[in-house]
PyMOL CGO cylinders between C-alpha atoms (Angstrom):
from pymol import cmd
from pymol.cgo import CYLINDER

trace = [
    CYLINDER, -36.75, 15.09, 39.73, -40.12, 16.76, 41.01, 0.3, 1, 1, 1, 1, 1, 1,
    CYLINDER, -40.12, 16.76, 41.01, -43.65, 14.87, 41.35, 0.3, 1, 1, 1, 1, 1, 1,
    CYLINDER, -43.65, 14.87, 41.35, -46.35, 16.88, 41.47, 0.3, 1, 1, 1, 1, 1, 1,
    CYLINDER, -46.35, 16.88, 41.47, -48.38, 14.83, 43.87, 0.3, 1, 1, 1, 1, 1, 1,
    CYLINDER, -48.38, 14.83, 43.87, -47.63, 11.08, 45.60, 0.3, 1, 1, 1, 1, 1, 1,
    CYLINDER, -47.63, 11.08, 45.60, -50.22, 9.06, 48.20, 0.3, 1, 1, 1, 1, 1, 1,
    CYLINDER, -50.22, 9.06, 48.20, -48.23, 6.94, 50.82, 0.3, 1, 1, 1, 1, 1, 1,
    CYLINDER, -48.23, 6.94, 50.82, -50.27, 4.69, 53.20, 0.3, 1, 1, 1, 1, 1, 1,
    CYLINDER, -50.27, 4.69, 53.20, -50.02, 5.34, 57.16, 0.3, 1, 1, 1, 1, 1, 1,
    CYLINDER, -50.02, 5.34, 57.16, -51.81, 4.60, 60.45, 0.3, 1, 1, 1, 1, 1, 1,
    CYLINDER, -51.81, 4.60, 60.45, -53.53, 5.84, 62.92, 0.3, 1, 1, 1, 1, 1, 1,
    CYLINDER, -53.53, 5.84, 62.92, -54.21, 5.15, 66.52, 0.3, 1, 1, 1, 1, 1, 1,
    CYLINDER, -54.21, 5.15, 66.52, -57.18, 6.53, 68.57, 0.3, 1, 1, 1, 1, 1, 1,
    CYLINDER, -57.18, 6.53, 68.57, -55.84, 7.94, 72.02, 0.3, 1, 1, 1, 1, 1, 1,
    CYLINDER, -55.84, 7.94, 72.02, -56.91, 6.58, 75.16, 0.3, 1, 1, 1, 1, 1, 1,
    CYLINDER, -56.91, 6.58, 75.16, -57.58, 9.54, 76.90, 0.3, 1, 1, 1, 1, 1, 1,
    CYLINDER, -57.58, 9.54, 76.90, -60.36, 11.86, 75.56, 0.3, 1, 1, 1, 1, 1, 1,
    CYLINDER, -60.36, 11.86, 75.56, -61.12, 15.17, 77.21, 0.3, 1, 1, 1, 1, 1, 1,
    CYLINDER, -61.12, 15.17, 77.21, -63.41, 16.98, 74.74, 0.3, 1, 1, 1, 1, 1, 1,
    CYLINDER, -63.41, 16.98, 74.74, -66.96, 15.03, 73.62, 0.3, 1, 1, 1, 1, 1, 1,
    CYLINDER, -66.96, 15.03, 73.62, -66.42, 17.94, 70.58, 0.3, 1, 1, 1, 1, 1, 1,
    CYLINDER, -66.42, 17.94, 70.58, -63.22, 16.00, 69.24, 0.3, 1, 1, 1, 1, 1, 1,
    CYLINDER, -63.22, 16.00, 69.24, -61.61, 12.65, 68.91, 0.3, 1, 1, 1, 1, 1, 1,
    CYLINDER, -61.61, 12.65, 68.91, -57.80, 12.85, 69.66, 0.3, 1, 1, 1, 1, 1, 1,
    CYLINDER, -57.80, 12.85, 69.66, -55.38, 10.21, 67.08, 0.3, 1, 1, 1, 1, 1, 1,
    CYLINDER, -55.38, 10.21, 67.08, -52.17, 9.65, 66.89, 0.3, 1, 1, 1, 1, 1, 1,
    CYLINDER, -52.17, 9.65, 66.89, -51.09, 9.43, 63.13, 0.3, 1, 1, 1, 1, 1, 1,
    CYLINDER, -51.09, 9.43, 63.13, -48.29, 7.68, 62.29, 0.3, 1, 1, 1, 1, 1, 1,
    CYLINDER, -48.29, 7.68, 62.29, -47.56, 9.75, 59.43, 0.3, 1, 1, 1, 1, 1, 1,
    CYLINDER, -47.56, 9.75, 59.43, -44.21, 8.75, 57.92, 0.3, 1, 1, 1, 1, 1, 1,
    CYLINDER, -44.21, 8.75, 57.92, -41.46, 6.21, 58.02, 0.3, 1, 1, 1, 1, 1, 1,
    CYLINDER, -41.46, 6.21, 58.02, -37.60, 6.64, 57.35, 0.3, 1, 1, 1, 1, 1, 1,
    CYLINDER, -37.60, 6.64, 57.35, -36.96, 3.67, 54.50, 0.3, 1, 1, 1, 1, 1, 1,
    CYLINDER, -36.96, 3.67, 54.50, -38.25, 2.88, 51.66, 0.3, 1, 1, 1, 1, 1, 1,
    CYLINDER, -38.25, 2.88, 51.66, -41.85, 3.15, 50.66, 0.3, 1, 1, 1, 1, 1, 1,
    CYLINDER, -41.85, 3.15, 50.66, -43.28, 0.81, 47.87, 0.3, 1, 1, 1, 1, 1, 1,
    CYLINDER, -43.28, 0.81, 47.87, -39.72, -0.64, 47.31, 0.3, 1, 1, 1, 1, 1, 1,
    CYLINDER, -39.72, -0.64, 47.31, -39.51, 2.94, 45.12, 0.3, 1, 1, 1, 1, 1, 1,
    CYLINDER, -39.51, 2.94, 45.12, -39.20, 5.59, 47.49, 0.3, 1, 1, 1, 1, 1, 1,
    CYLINDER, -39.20, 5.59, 47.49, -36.76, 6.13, 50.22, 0.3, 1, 1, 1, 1, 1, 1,
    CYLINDER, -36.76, 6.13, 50.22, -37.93, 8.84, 52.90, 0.3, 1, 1, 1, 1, 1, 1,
    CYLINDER, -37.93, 8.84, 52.90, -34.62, 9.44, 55.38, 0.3, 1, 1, 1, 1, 1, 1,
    CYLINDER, -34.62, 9.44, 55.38, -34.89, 10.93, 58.79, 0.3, 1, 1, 1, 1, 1, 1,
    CYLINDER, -34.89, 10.93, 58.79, -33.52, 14.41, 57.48, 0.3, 1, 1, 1, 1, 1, 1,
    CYLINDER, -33.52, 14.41, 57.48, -35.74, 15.07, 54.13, 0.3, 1, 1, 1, 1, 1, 1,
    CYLINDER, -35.74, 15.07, 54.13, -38.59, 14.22, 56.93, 0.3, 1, 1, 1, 1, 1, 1,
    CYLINDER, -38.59, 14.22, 56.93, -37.72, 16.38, 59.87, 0.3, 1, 1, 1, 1, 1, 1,
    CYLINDER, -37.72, 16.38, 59.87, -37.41, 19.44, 57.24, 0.3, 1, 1, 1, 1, 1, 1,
    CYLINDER, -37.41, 19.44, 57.24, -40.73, 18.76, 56.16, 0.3, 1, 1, 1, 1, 1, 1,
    CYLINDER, -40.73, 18.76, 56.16, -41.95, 18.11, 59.97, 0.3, 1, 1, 1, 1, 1, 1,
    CYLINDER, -41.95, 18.11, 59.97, -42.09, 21.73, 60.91, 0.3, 1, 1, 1, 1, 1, 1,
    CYLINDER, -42.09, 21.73, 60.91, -45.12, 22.21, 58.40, 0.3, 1, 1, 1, 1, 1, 1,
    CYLINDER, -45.12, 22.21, 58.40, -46.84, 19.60, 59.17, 0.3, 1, 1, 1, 1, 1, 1,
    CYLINDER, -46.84, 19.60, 59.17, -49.50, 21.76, 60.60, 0.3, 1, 1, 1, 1, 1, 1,
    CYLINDER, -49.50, 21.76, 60.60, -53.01, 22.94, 59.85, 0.3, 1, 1, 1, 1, 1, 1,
    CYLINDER, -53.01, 22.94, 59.85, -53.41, 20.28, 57.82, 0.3, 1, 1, 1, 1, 1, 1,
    CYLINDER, -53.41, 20.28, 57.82, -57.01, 19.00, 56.89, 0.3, 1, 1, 1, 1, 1, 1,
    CYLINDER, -57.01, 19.00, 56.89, -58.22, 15.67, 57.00, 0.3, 1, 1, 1, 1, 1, 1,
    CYLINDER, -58.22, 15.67, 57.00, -61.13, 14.27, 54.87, 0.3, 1, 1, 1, 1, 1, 1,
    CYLINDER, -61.13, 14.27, 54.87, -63.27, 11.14, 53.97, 0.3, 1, 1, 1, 1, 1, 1,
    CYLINDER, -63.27, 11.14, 53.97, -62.97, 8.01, 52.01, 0.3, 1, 1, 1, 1, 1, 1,
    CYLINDER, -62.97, 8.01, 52.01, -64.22, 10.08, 48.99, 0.3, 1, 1, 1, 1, 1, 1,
    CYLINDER, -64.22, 10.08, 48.99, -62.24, 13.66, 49.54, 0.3, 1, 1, 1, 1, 1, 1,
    CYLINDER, -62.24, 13.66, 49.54, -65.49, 15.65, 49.73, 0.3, 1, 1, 1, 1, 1, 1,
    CYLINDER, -65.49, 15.65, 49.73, -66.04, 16.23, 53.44, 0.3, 1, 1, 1, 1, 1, 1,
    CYLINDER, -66.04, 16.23, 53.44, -63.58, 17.52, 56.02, 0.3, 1, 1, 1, 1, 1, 1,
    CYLINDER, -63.58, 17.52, 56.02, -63.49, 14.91, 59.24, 0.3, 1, 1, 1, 1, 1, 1,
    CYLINDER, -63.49, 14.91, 59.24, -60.58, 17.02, 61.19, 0.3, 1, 1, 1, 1, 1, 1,
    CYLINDER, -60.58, 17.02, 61.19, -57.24, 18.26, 61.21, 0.3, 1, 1, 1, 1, 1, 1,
    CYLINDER, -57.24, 18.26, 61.21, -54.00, 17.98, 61.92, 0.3, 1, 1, 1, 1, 1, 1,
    CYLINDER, -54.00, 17.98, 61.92, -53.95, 21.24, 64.18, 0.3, 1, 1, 1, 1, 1, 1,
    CYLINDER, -53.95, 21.24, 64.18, -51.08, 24.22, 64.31, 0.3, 1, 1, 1, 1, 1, 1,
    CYLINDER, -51.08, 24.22, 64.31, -50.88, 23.05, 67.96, 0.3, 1, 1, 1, 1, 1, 1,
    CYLINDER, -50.88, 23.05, 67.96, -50.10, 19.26, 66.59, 0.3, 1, 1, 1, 1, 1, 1,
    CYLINDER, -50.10, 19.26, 66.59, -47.23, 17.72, 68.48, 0.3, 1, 1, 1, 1, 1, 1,
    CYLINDER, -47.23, 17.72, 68.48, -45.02, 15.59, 66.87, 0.3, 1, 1, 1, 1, 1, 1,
    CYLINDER, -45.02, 15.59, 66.87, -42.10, 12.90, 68.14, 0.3, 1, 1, 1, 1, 1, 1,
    CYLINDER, -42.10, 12.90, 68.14, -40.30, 10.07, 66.60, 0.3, 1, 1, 1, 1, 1, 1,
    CYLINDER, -40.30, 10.07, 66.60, -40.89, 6.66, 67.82, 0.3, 1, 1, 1, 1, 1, 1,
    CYLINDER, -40.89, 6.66, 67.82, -40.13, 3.03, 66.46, 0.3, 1, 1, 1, 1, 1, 1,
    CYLINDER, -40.13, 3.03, 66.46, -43.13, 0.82, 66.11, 0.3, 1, 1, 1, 1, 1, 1,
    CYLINDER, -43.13, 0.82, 66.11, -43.86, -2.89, 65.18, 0.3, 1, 1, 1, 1, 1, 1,
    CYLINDER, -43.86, -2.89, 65.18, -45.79, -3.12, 62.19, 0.3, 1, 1, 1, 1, 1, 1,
    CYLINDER, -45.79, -3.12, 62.19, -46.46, -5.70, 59.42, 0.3, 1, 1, 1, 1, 1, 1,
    CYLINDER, -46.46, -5.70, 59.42, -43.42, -8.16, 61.46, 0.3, 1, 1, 1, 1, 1, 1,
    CYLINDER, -43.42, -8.16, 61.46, -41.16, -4.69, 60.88, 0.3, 1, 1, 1, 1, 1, 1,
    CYLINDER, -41.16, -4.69, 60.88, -39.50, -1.73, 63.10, 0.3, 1, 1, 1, 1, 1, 1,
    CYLINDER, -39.50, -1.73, 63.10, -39.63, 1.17, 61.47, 0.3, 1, 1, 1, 1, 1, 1,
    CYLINDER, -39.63, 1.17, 61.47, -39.08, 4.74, 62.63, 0.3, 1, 1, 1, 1, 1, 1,
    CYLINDER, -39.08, 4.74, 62.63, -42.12, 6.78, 62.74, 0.3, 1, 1, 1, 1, 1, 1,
    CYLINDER, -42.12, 6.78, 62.74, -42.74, 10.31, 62.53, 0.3, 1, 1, 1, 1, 1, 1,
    CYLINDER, -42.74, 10.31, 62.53, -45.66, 10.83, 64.91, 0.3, 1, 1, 1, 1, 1, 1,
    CYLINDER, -45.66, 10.83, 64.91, -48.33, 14.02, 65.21, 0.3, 1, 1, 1, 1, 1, 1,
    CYLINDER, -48.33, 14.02, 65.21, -50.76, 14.58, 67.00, 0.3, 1, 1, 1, 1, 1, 1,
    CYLINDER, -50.76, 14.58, 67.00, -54.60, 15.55, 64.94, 0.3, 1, 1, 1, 1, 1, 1,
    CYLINDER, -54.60, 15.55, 64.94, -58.32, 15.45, 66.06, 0.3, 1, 1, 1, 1, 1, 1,
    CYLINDER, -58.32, 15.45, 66.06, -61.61, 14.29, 64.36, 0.3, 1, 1, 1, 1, 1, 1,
    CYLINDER, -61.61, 14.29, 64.36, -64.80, 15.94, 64.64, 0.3, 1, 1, 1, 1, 1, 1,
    CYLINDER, -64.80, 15.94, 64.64, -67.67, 13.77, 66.86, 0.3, 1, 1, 1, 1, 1, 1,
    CYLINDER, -67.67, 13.77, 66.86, -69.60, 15.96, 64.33, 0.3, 1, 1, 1, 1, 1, 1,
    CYLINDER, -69.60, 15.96, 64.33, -68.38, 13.70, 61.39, 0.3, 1, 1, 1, 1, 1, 1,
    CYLINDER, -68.38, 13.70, 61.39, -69.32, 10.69, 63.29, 0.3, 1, 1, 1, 1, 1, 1,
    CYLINDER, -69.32, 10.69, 63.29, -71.46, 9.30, 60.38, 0.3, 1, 1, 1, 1, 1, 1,
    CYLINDER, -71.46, 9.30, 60.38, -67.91, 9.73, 57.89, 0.3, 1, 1, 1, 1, 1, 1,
    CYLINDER, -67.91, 9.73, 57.89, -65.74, 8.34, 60.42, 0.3, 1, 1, 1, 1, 1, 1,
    CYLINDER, -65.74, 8.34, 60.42, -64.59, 4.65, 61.45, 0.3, 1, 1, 1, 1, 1, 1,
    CYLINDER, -64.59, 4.65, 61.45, -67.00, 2.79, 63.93, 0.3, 1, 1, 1, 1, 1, 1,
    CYLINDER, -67.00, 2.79, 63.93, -64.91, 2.48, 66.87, 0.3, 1, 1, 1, 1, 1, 1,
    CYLINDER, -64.91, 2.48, 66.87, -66.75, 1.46, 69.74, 0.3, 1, 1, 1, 1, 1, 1,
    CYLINDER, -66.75, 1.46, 69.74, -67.81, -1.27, 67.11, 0.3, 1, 1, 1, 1, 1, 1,
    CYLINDER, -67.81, -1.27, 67.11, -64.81, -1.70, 65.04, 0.3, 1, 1, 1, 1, 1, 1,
    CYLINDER, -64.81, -1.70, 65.04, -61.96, -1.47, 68.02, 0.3, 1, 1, 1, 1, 1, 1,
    CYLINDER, -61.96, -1.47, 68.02, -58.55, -2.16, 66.85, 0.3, 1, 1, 1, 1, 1, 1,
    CYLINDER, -58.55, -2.16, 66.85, -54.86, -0.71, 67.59, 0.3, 1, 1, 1, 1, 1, 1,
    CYLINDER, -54.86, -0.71, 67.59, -54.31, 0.65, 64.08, 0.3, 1, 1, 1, 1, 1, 1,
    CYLINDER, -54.31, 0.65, 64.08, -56.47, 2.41, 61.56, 0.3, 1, 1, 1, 1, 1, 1,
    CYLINDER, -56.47, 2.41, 61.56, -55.61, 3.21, 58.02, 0.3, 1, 1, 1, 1, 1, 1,
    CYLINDER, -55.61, 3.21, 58.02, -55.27, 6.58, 56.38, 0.3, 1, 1, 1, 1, 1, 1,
    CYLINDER, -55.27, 6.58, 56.38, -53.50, 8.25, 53.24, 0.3, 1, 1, 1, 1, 1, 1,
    CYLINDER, -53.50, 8.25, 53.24, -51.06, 11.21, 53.57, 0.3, 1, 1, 1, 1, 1, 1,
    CYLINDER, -51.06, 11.21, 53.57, -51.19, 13.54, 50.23, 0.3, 1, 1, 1, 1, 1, 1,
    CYLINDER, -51.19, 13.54, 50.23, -47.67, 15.02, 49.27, 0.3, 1, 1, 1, 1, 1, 1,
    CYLINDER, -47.67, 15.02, 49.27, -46.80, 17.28, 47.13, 0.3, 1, 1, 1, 1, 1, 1,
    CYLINDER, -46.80, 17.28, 47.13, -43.42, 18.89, 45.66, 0.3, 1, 1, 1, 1, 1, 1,
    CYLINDER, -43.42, 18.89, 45.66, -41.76, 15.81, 46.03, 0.3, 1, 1, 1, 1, 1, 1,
    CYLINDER, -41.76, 15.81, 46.03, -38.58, 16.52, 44.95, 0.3, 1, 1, 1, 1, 1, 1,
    CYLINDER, -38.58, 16.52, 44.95, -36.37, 13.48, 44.07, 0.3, 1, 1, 1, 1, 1, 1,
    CYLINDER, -36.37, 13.48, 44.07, -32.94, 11.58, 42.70, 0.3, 1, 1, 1, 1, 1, 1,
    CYLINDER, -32.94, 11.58, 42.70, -33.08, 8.23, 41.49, 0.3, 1, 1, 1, 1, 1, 1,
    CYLINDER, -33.08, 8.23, 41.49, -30.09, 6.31, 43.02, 0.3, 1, 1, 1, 1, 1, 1,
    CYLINDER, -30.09, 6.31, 43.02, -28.12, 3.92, 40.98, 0.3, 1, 1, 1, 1, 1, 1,
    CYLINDER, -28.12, 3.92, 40.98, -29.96, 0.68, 43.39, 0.3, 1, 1, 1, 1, 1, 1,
    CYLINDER, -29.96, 0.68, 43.39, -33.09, 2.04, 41.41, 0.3, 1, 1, 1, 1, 1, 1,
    CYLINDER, -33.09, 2.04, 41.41, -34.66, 4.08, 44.69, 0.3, 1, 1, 1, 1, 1, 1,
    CYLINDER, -34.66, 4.08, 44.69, -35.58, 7.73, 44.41, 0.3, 1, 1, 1, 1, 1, 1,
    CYLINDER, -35.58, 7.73, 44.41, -34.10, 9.52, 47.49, 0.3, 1, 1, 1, 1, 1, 1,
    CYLINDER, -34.10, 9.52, 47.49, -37.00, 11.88, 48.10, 0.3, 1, 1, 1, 1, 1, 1,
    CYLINDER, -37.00, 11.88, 48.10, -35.07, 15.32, 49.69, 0.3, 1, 1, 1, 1, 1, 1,
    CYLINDER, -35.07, 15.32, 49.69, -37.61, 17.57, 50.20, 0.3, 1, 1, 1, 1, 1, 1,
    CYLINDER, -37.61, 17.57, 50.20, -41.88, 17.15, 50.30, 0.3, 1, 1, 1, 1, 1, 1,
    CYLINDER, -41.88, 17.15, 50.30, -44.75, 18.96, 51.84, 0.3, 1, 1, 1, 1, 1, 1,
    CYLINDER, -44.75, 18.96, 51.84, -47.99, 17.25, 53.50, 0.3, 1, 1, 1, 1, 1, 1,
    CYLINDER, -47.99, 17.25, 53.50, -50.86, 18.79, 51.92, 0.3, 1, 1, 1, 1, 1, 1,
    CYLINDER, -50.86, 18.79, 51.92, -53.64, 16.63, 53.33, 0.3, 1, 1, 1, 1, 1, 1,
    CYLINDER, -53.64, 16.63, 53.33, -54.82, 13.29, 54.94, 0.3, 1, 1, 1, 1, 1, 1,
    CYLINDER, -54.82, 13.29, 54.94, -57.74, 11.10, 53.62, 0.3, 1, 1, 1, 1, 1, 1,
    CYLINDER, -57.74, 11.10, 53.62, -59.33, 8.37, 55.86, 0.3, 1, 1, 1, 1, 1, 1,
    CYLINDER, -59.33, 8.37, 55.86, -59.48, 4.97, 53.86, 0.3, 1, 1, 1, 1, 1, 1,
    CYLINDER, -59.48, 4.97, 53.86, -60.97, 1.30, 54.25, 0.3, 1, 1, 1, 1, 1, 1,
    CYLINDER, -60.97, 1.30, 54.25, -58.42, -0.25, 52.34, 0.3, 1, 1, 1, 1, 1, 1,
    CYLINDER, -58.42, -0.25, 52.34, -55.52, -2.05, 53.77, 0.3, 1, 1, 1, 1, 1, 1,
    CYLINDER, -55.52, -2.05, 53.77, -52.12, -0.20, 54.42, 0.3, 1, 1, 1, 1, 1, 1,
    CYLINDER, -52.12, -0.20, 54.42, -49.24, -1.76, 51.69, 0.3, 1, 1, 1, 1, 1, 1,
    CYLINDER, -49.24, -1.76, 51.69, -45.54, -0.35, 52.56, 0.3, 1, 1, 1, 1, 1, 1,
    CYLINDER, -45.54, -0.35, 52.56, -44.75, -2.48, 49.24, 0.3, 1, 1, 1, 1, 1, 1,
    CYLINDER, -44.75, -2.48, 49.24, -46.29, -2.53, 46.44, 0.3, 1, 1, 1, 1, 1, 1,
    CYLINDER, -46.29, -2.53, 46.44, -47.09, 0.73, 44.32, 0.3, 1, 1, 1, 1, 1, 1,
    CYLINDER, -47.09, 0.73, 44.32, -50.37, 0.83, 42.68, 0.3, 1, 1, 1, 1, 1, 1,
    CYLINDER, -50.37, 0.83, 42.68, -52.35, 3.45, 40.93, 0.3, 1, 1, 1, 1, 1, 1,
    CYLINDER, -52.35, 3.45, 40.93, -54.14, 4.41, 43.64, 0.3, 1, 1, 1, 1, 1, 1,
    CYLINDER, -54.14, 4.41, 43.64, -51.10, 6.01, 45.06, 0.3, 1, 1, 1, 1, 1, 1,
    CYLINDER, -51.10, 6.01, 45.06, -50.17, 8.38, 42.44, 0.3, 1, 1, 1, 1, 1, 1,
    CYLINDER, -50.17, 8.38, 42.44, -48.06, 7.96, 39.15, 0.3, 1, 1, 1, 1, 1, 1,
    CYLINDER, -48.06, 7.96, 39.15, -44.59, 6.94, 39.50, 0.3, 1, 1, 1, 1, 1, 1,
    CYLINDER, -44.59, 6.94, 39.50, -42.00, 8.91, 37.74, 0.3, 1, 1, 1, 1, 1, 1,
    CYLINDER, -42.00, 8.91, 37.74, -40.42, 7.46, 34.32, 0.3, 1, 1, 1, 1, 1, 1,
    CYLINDER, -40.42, 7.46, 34.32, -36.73, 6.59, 34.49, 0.3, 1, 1, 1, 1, 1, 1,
]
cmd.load_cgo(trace, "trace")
């Protein structure tokens, strides 16, 4: 089954080090293997096929209408396991930049300093088999985008602001 478009919730960090006033350097923890919303289940292989594109790819504001950074051709990425919401999970890590430029669109950091920041990854061609356990195995999905968001990260519950779900 093929979506044409689905919104899952991740994090970022803000790195420690930063060598260029031009730039802010993240980390975004961009995707999980497991299941997302309880609907979707992302494994380790559908997401290191989909890893190697992961580049080049733009990131805007709360409202989609101004570009903030990227997620550059030069973007690392790694896997890592992290502790969030009381859970390990296996994260798919790259590294992207903001623009100082942007500042006014961007997070308050110096006032607002915490470990984890939320932002939205845009996917499209999500290509997908519902299981018999009611989870659609999601095989094969492209990033086409990352929007910066004030609302709360939720692995688990769906809601419209994510997308549409497909019908059974």
């Amino acid at each position: 089954m093929a979506l044409d478009n689905l919104t899952i919730p991740a994090l970022y960090s803000i790195n420690s080090t930063q060598p260029d006033s031009r730039q802010i350097e993240i980390t975004i923890n961009l995707l999980f293997e497991g299941a997302c919303f309880g609907k979707y289940l992302f494994s380790l292989e559908a997401i290191n096929a989909a890893a190697s594109d992961i580049q080049n790819v733009p990131i805007v504001d709360e409202d989609g209408t101004c570009g903030v950074g990227v997620i550059p051709e030069s973007a690392g990425s790694r896997w890592t396991k992290l502790l969030v919401d009381g859970k390990w999970r296996n994260y798919l890590q790259v590294d992207a930049l903001l623009w100082t430029k942007m500042q006014d669109k961007l997070p308050d950091i110096k006032k607002n300093s915490k470990d984890f920041y939320n932002i939205e990854v845009d996917l499209a061609d999500v290509e997908s088999d519902l299981q018999g356990n009611g989870l659609y195995v999601v095989s094969a999905f492209s990033v086409i985008g990352c929007r910066l968001t004030q609302q709360a990260t939720d692995y688990s519950t769906f809601s419209n602001r994510y997308g549409k779900l497909p019908k059974r």
